[in-house]
C-alpha positions in Angstrom: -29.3 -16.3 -46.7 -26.4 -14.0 -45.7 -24.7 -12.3 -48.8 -21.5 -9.4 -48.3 -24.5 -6.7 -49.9 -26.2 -8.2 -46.4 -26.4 -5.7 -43.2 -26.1 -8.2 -40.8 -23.7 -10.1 -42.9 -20.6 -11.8 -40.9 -19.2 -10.5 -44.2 -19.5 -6.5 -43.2 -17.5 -7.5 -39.9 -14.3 -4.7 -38.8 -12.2 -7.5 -39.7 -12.8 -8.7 -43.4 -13.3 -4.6 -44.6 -10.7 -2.9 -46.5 -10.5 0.4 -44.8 -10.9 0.7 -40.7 -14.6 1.3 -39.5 -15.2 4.4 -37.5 -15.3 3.9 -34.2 -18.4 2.9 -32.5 -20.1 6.0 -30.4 -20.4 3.9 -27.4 -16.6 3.2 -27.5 -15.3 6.6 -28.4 -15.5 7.6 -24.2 -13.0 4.4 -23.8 -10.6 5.6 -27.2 -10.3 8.9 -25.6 -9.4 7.8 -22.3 -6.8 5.9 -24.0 -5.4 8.4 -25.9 -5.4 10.8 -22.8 -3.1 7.9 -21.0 -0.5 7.9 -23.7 -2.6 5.8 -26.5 -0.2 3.0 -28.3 2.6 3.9 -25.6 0.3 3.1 -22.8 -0.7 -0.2 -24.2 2.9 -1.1 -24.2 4.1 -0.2 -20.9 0.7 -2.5 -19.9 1.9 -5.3 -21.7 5.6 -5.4 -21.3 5.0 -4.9 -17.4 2.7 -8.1 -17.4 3.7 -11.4 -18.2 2.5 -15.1 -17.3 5.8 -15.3 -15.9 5.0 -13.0 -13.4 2.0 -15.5 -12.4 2.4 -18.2 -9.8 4.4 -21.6 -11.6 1.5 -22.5 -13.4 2.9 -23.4 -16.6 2.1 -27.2 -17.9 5.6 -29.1 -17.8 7.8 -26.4 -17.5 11.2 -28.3 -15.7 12.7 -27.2 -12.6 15.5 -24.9 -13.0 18.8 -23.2 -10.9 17.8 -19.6 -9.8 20.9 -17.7 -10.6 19.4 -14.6 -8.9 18.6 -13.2 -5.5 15.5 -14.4 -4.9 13.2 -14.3 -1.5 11.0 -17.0 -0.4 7.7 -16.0 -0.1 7.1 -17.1 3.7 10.7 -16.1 5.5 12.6 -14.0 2.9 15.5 -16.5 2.7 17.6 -16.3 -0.3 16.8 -19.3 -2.3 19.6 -18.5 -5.2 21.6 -21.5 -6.1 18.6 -23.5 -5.1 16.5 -25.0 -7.7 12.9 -23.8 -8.4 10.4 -26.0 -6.6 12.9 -26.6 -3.6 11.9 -26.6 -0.2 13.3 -23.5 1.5 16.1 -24.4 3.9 15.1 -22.0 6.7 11.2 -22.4 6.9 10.2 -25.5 4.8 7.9 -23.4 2.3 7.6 -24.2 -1.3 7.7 -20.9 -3.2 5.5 -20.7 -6.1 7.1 -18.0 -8.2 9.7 -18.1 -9.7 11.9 -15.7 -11.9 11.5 -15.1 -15.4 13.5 -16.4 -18.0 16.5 -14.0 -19.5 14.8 -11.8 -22.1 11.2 -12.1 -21.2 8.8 -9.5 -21.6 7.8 -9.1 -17.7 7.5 -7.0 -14.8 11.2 -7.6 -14.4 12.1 -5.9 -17.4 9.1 -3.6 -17.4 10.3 -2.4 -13.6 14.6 -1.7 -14.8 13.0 0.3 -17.9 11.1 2.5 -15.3 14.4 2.5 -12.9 17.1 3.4 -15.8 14.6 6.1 -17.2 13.1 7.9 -14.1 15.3 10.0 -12.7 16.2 9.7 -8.7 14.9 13.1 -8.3 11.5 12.2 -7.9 12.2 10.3 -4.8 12.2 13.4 -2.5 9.6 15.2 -4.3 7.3 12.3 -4.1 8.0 11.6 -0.6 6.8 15.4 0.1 4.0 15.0 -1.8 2.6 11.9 0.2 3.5 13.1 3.1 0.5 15.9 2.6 -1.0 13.8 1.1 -1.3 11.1 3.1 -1.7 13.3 6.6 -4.9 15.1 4.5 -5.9 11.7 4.0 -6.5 11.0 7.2 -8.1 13.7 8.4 -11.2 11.3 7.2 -10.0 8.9 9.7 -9.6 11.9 12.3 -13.3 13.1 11.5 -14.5 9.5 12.7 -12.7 9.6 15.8 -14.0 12.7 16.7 -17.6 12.5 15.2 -17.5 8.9 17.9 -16.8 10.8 20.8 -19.5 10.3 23.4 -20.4 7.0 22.4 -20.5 4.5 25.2 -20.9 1.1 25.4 -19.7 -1.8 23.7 -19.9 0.2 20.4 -17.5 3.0 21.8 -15.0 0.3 23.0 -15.0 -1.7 19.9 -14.5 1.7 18.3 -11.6 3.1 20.0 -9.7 0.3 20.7 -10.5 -2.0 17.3 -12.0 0.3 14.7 -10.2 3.5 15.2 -6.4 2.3 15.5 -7.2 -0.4 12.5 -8.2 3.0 10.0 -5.5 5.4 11.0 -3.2 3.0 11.1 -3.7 1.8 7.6 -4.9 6.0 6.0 -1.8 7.0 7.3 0.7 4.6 4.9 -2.3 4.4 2.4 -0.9 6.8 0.0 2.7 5.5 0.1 1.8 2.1 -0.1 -0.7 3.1 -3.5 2.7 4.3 -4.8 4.5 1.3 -3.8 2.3 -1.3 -5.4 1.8 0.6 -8.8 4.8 2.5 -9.3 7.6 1.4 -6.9 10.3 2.9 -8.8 9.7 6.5 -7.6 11.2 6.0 -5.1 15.1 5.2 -4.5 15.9 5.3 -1.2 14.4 3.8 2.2 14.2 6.9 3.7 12.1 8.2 1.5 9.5 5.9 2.1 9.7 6.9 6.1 9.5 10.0 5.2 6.7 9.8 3.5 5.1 7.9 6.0 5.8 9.9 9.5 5.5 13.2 7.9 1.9 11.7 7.1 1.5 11.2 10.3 2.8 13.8 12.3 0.3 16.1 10.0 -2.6 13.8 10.4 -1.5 13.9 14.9 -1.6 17.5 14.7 -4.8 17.7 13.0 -6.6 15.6 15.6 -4.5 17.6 18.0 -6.5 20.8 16.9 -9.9 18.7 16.5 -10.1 17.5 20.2 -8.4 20.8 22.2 -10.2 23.2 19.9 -13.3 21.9 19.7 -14.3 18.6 21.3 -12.8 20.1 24.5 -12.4 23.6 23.9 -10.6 24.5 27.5 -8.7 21.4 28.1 -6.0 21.8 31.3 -2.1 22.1 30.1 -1.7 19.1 31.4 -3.6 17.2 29.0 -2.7 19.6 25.9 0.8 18.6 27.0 0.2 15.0 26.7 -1.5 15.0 23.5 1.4 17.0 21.9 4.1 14.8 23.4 2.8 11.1 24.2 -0.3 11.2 21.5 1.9 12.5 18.8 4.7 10.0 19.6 2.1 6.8 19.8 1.4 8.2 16.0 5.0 8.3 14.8 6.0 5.5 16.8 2.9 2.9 14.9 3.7 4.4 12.1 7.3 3.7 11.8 6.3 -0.2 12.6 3.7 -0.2 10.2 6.3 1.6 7.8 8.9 -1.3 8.3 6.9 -3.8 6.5 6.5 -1.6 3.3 10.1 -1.3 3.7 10.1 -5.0 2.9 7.5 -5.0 0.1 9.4 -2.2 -1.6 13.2 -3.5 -1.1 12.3 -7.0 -2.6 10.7 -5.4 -5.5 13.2 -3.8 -6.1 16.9 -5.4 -5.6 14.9 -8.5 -7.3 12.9 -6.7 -10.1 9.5 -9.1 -8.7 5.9 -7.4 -8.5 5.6 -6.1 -4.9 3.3 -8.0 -3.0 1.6 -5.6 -0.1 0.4 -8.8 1.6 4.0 -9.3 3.0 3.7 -5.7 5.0 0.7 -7.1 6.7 2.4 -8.4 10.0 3.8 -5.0 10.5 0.9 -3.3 10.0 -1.0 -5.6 12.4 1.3 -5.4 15.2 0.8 -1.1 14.9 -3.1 -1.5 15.0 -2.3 -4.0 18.2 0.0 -1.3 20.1 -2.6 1.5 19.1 -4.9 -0.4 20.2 -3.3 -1.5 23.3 -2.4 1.9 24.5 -6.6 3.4 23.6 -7.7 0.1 25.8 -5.4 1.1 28.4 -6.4 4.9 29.0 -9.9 3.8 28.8 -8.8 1.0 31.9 -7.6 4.1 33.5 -10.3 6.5 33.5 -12.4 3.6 34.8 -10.4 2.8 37.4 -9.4 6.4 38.0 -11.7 6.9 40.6 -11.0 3.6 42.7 -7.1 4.5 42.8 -7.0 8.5 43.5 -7.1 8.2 47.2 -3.9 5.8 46.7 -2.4 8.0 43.6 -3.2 12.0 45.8 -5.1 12.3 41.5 
């Protein structure tokens, strides 16, 4: 029989004592972790930026309502204000399953125009220059497995440079910035900041690959090759970039002008059409030097 004077008692439970029981020794790693995040402040930013209003329309018997505010479908991006929730959107058909919070709801919304009224504009720059390193350094890991490849032939070297490689510098390149978009979109305030962020990452992460292949994979290369990995090579990196950039562009924009948690999956067109060009532009040198040899007597190579 249990009794309060009992160890194992229900009874000697946190809950039912008068005075709060030391923390456990195998929690004290997760209470410091808290309190190193910004303890009772942290826990609120958490909960006021996540809400079940933020969810898909999953609510039992919630009614259909007017959306008073701009407000994308999910599919085309059409403005489906003055619509009511649950409508078929008039340019594509798609029935959105979000849907904005109501007025005074603890949400992302509200969590997200906190962060904007209290963070100064400021950081935009500063956090674009910051990723930009960042994100070039990045991909020097990306760089390193392009160059470590070199020499492999065969199916495996094809699939690598023409699937493998574009798809993972293509994505390290706007990795950092789109980390930064997702989790704290706020920082930044204008468009351009995101592209900077972006190209300057990969204009650092061209010339690194730059000095990898003319300084060591082919350590006497002819000018004319230097040449065209300094002016083609480097504008093939900018150029996917700034395609791959548009569609965070997107992600970012609706998140903000409609205070809605940004979605990355909406980027993911853009950033499969720069893996595509990359891709289509390593498949086509390879074409060349293959056929290189059949077309010199025509070309004076």
């Amino acid at each position: 029989m249990s009794s309060e004077h009992d160890d194992s008692s229900v009874f000697n439970e946190p809950q039912f004592g008068s005075q709060p029981k030391p923390i456990d020794p195998s929690e004290a790693k997760a209470e410091h972790t808290l309190n190193r995040a910004g303890g009772e402040h942290a826990v609120e930013r958490q909960r006021t930026g996540q809400s079940v209003y933020d969810e898909p329309d999953v609510l039992p018997d919630r009614p259909a309502e007017i959306i008073n505010q701009t407000w994308s479908c999910d599919r085309c991006g059409y403005n489906l204000r003055g619509l009511q929730t649950g409508h078929p959107c008039p340019e594509c058909g798609h029935r959105s399953v979000y849907r904005p919070a109501p007025a005074g709801a603890a949400t992302y919304a509200s969590w997200l125009a906190d962060r904007l009224q209290t963070t100064s504009p400021r950081w935009g720059w500063m956090v674009a220059a910051a990723l930009a390193v960042a994100g070039g350094l990045w991909a020097i890991l990306a760089a390193l497995v392009g160059t470590s490849a070199v020499g492999f032939a065969g199916l495996f070297g094809l699939w690598r440079t023409v699937v493998i490689g574009p798809a993972v510098e293509e994505v390290m390149k706007i990795g950092a910035v789109a980390v930064i978009v997702e989790v704290r979109p706020y920082l930044f305030r204008r468009v351009e900041q995101l592209q900077a962020a972006t190209i300057g990452a990969a204009l650092l992460f061209a010339a690194i690959e730059n000095i990898l292949y003319l300084g060591f994979i082919l350590p006497s290369p002819d000018v004319s090759y230097s040449i065209w990995r300094w002016t083609v090579c480097v504008g093939l990196h900018i150029g996917c970039t700034m395609v791959a950039t548009r569609g965070l562009v997107d992600v970012w924009q609706k998140s903000i002008t409609e205070l809605r948690p940004p979605r990355l999956a909406g980027g993911m067109r853009a950033l499969a059409l720069a893996i595509i060009i990359h891709g289509s532009y390593n498949a086509t040198v390879i074409l060349y030097e293959y056929l290189k040899p059949f077309l010199s007597p025509y070309l004076n190579i």
